[in-house]
C-alpha positions as CSV (number, residue, x, y, z in Angstrom):
1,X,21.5,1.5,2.7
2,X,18.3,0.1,1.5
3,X,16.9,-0.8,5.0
4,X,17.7,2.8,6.3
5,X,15.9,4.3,3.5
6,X,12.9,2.4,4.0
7,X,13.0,2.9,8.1
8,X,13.2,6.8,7.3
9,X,10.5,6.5,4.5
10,X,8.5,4.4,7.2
11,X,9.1,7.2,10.1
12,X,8.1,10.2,7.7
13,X,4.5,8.6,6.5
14,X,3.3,7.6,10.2
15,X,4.3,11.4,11.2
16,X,2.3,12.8,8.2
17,X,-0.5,10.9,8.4
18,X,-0.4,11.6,12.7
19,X,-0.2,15.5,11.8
20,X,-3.0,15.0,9.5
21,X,-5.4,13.5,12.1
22,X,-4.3,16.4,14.5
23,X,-5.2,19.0,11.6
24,X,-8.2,17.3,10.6
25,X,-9.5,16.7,14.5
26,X,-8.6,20.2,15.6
27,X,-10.4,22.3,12.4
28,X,-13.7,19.6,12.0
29,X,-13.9,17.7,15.3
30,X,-15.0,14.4,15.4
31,X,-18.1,13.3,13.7
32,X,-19.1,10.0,11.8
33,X,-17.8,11.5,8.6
34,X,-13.9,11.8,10.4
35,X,-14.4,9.0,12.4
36,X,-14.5,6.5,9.6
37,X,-11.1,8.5,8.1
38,X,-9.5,8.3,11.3
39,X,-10.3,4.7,11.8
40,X,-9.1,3.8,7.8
41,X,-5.4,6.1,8.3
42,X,-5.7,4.7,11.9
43,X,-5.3,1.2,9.9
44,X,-2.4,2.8,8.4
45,X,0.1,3.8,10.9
46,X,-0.4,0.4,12.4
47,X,0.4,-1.4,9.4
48,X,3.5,0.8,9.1
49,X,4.3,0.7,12.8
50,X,4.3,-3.3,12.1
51,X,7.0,-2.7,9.7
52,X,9.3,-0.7,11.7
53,X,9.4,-2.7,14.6
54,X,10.5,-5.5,12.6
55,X,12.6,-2.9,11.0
56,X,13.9,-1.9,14.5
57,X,12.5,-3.5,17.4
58,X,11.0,-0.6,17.9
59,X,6.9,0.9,17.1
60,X,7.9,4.5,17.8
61,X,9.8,6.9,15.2
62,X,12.8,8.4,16.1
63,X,11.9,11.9,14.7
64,X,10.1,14.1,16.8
65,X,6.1,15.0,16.4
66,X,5.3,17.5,13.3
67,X,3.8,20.5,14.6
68,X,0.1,21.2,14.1
């Protein structure tokens, strides 16, 4: 039960923080103010992506992209 919890948990933060770099990129650009925040949540996903392929075996969610 535990482990499922923490693989959706996992899955829902790399989406939000993805659809946050989307909404972020597509109303300011890229400039050195975002690129340092995209770089830092960039960090992020990969530390979580680490976790769910241990998890899984696999880097990817299984939910579908948010919408921007």
């Amino acid at each position: 039960m535990f482990k499922t919890q923490r693989i959706a948990t996992i899955e829902n933060h790399i989406r939000k923080i993805e659809r946050g770099l989307r909404v972020i990129v597509s109303q300011q650009g890229i400039n050195k103010a975002t690129n340092s925040e995209i770089l830092k949540r960039g960090e992020v996903i990969q530390s979580y992506r680490d976790e769910l392929e241990d998890l899984t075996g696999s880097r990817e969610p299984s939910i579908p992209d948010w919408p921007v």
